[in-house]
Every structure is written in structure tokens, then in C-alpha cells.
C-alpha positions as CSV (number, residue, x, y, z in Angstrom):
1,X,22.1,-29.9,39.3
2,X,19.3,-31.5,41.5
3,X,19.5,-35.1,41.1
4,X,16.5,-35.5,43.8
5,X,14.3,-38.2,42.6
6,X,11.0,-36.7,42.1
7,X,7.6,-38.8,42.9
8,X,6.2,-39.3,39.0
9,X,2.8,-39.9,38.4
10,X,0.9,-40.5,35.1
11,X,2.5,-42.3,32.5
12,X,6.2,-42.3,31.4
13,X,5.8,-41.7,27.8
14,X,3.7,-38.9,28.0
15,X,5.3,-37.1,30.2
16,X,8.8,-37.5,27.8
17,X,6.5,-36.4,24.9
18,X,5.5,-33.4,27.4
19,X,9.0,-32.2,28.4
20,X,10.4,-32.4,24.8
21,X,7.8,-30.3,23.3
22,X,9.9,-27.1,23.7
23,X,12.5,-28.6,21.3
24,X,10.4,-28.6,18.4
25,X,10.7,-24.8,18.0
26,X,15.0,-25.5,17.1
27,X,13.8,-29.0,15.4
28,X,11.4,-28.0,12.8
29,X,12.6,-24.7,11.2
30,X,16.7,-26.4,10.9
31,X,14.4,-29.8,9.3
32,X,12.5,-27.4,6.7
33,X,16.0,-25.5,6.1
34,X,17.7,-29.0,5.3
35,X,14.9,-30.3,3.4
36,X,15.0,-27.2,1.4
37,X,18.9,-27.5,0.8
38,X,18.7,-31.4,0.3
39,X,16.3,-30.7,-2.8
40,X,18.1,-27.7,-4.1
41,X,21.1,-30.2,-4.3
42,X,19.9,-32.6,-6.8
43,X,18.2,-35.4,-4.0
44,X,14.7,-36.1,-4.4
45,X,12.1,-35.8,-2.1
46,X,12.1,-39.5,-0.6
47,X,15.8,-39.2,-0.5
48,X,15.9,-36.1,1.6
49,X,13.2,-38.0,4.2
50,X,15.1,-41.4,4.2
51,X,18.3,-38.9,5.6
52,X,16.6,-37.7,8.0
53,X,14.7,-40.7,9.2
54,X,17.7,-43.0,9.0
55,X,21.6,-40.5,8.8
56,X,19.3,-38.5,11.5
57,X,22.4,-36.3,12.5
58,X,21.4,-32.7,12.3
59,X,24.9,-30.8,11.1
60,X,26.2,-34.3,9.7
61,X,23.2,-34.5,7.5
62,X,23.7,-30.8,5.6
63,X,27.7,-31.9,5.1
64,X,26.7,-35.0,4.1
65,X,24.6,-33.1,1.6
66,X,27.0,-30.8,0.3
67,X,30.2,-33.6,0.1
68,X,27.9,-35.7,-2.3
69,X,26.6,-33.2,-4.3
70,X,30.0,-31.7,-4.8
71,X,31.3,-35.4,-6.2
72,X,33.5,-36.1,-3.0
73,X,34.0,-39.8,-2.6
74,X,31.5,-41.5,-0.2
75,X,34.6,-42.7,1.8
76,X,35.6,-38.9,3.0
77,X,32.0,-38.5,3.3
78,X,31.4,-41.4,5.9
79,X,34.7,-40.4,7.3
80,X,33.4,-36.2,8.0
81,X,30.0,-37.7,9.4
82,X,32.2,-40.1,11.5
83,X,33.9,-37.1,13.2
84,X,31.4,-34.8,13.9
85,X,29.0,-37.5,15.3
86,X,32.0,-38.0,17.7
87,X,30.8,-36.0,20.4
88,X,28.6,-39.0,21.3
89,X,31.3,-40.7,22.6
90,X,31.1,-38.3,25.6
91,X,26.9,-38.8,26.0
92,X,27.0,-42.4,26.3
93,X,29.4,-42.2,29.6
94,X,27.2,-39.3,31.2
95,X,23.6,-40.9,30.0
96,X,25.3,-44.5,31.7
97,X,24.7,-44.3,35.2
98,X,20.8,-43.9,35.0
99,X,20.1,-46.3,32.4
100,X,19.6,-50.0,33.3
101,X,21.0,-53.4,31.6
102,X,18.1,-53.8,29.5
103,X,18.8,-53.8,25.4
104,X,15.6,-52.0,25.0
105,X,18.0,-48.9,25.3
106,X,20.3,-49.8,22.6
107,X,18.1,-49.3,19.6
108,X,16.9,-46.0,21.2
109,X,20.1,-44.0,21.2
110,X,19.7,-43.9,17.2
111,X,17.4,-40.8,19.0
112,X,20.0,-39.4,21.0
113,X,20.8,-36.1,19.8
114,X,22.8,-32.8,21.5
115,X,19.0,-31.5,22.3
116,X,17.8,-35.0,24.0
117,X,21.2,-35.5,26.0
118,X,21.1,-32.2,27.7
119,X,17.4,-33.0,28.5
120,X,18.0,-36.5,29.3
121,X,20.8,-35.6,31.7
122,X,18.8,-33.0,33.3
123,X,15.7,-35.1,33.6
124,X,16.9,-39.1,34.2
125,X,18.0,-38.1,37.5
126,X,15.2,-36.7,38.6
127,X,12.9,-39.9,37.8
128,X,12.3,-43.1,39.2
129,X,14.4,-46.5,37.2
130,X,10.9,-47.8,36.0
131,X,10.2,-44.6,34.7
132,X,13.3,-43.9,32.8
133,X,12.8,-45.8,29.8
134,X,9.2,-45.1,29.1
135,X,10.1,-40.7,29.2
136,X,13.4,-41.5,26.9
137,X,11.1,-42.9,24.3
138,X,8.6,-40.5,24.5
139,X,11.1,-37.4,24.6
140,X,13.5,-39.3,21.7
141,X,10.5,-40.1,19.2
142,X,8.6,-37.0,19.4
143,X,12.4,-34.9,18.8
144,X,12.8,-38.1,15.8
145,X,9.3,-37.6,14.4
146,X,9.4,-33.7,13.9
147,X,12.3,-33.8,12.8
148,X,11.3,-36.3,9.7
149,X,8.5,-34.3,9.7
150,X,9.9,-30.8,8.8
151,X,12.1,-31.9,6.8
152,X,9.3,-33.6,4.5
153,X,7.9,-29.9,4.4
154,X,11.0,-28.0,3.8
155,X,11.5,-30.7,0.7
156,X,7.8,-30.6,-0.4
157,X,7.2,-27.2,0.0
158,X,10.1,-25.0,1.7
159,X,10.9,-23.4,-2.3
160,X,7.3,-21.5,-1.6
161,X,7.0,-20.9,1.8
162,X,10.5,-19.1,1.6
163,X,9.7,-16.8,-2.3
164,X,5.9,-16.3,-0.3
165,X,7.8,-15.1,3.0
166,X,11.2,-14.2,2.2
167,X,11.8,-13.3,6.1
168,X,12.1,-17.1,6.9
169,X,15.3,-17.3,5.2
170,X,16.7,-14.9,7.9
171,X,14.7,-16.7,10.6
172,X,15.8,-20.2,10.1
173,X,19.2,-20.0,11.0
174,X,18.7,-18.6,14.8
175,X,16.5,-21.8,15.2
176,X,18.7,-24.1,16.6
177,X,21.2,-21.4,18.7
178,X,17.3,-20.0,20.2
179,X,17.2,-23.5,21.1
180,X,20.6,-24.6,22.7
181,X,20.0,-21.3,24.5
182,X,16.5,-22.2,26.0
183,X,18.7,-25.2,27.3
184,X,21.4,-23.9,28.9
185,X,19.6,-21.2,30.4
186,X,18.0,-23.4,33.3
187,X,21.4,-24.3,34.1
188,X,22.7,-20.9,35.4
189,X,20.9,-21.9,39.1
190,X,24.0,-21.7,41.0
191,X,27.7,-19.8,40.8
192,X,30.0,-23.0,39.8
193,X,27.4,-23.2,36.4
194,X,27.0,-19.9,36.1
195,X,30.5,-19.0,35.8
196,X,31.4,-22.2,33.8
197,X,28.6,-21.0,31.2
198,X,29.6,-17.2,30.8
199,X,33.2,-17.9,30.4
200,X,32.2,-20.7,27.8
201,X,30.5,-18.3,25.8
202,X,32.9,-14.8,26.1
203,X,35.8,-17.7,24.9
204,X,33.4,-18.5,22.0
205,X,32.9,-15.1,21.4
206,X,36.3,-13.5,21.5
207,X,38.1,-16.6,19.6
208,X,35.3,-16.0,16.5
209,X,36.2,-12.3,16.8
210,X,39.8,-12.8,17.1
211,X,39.4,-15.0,13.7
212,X,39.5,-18.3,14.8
213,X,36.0,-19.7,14.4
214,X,36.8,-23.4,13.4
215,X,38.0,-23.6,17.3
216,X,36.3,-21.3,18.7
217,X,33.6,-24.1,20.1
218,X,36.1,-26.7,21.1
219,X,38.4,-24.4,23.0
220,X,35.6,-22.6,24.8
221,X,34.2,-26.1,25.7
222,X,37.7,-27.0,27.5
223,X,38.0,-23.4,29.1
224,X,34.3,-23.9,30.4
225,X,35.0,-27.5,31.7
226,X,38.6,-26.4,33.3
227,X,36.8,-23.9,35.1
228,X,34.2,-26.0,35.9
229,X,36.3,-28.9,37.8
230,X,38.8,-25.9,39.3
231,X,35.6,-24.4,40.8
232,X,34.3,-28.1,41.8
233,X,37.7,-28.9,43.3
234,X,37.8,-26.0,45.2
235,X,34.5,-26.1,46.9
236,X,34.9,-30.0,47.5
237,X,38.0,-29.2,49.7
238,X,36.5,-26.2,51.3
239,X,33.9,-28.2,52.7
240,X,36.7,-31.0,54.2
């Protein structure tokens, strides 16, 4: 990755708004499809925003759904969340070096999602310290906002946009894999990503096909990351 501080002009905000426009395309359509699924399990409309706005946890939010509709008791329920929202133990470290000490960032990772940290860590680097704080909030509140947004319309109105165009039901759920996609793509600009990537993904893919797909993610992560370090290691001593 370049981590070449680039000269930045115009205002920080904007520019954060600007670079997380792409993600709106994975944000809406998964907001309308668990706005939908939210009504269609007994919450109302207001509840199903107030989720979003304040849970804001994208897979959390439709398990969270489905444990309280099915009766399980809200303990299990904060426990689940708990665990899959665990994976931000490992954004904070990586988002740490290019943030300053000022609290103003503490109330703004309730906006850090999987979509915002791999933008934020390709991005951050690139940007001046002033600058930082200003493109987070931009890039986290326009993600935060759509988000809210769609699901508001999936609740409202995603029972007639999905009988009046039946295809969006099979559209939906390629949203958000389009959109990790888009992100990893830029990415493959040199061999030690390149290779961490595709073997990431062929692990993914063989484990699901082998019939473990409950691991298949977590084992292709640490295949992907062990070759990734071997690679690293290697090259790092080459160049002694």
C-alpha cells in the first residue's frame, strides 16, 4: 500500500463524503433487505430505524432480529451481537497509528464499520493529520446516514417494491459481496497482495465446497494473513 502523504486541497469533509460514495451501492440495497425482514418479524417501523441508527451493526442487526423474534432471551442475544462485532477489536489497533489524541474520535467509531475500515486504512495514510478527522466524519456519516436511510424504505415500503419487482429479491443479496469486492480489488497492485487475496478466496471457496462454511471465512482469513507475513518476511530479508 502507498502510505505517501498526498497534498489535499478543499475541504476534509467533503472529500470523505466524496470517497465513500461508492459504498452506498452495498449499503442501501442490504438496509432495504433488513428493513424488510425487521418488519416481516413483528418490529414496527420506528423500531426497525432506531436499530439501525443506534445497534448500527450490519450482520449483528438481522441476528439480532431473528434471536428476538424467535423468543431467545435478550442475554444470548447481547451475547451473539457481542461476538460478531468482535472483529473490531482488530480495527481499532490498525486505524491507531493515524489518528491523533483528540476524544473527538471516540464518539465516531460508533461509524466504524468493515466498509469504512478498509477505506479508512487505505485512505488515513494518504492524508495530512489536520485532515484526518474532518474525511472520517464525512466518509463515516454519509455510510451512517444511508444506511438509516434504506432501511427506513425497506420498512416503509420494501413489501411493494419487492411483489412490484420480484427480481430485487434475487438482487439484494449480491449487494454487499459486489461491495467487499469493489474494495479488495484496488488492493491486488502488487504480488505480496495479490497472492495473499487469491489464496484467501480459493480457501473460502474450497472449505464452503468441501462443507465447512461456518469456517470457511475465518480459516481463509488466517491462510491469507500467514501467507501474507511469510511473503513479507521473505522479501524484508532479501533486501538485507
Amino acid at each position: 500500500m502507498n502510505t505517501t502523504t498526498q497534498t489535499f486541497a478543499g475541504t476534509p469533509w467533503k472529500q470523505g463524503i466524496k470517497d465513500a460514495i461508492p459504498l452506498l451501492g452495498g449499503y442501501i440495497p442490504v438496509a432495504i433487505s433488513f428493513g424488510l425482514i425487521s418488519v416481516q418479524s413483528g418490529f414496527s417501523v420506528l423500531e426497525t430505524i432506531l436499530i439501525s441508527t443506534f445497534i448500527y451493526a450490519g450482520a449483528s442487526q438481522f441476528l439480532f432480529v431473528a434471536m428476538a423474534a424467535s423468543g431467545a432471551p435478550l442475554w444470548l442475544v447481547v451475547i451473539m451481537t457481542l461476538l460478531i462485532n468482535a472483529r473490531h477489536i482488530v480495527y481499532g489497533p490498525n486505524l491507531s497509528p493515524y489518528l491523533n489524541h483528540d476524544k473527538k474520535w471516540l464518539p465516531l467509531m460508533h461509524g466504524l464499520t468493515d466498509q469504512i475500515f478498509a477505506l479508512a486504512h487505505a485512505r488515513l495514510p494518504q492524508l495530512p493529520d489536520q485532515a484526518r478527522l474532518g474525511w472520517y466524519t464525512g466518509a463515516a456519516m454519509l455510510a451512517w446516514l444511508s444506511w438509516i436511510a434504506g432501511t427506513a424504505l425497506g420498512a416503509i415500503a420494501g413489501g411493494e417494491l419487492t411483489q412490484r419487482w420480484p427480481l430485487i429479491n434475487d438482487i439484494l443479496p449480491f449487494a454487499l459481496p459486489a461491495l467487499f469486492f469493489v474494495l479488495i480489488v484496488p488492493r491486488c497492485n502488487n504480488r505480496l497482495w495479490t497472492l495473499t487475496i487469491a489464496l484467501s478466496a480459493v480457501s473460502a471457496v474450497i472449505l464452503k465446497v468441501l462443507g465447512y462454511p461456518n469456517v470457511a471465512i475465518p480459516l481463509a482469513a488466517l491462510c491469507g494473513a500467514a501467507l501474507f507475513y511469510a511473503l513479507k518476511n521473505q522479501r524484508d530479508m532479501g533486501g538485507r
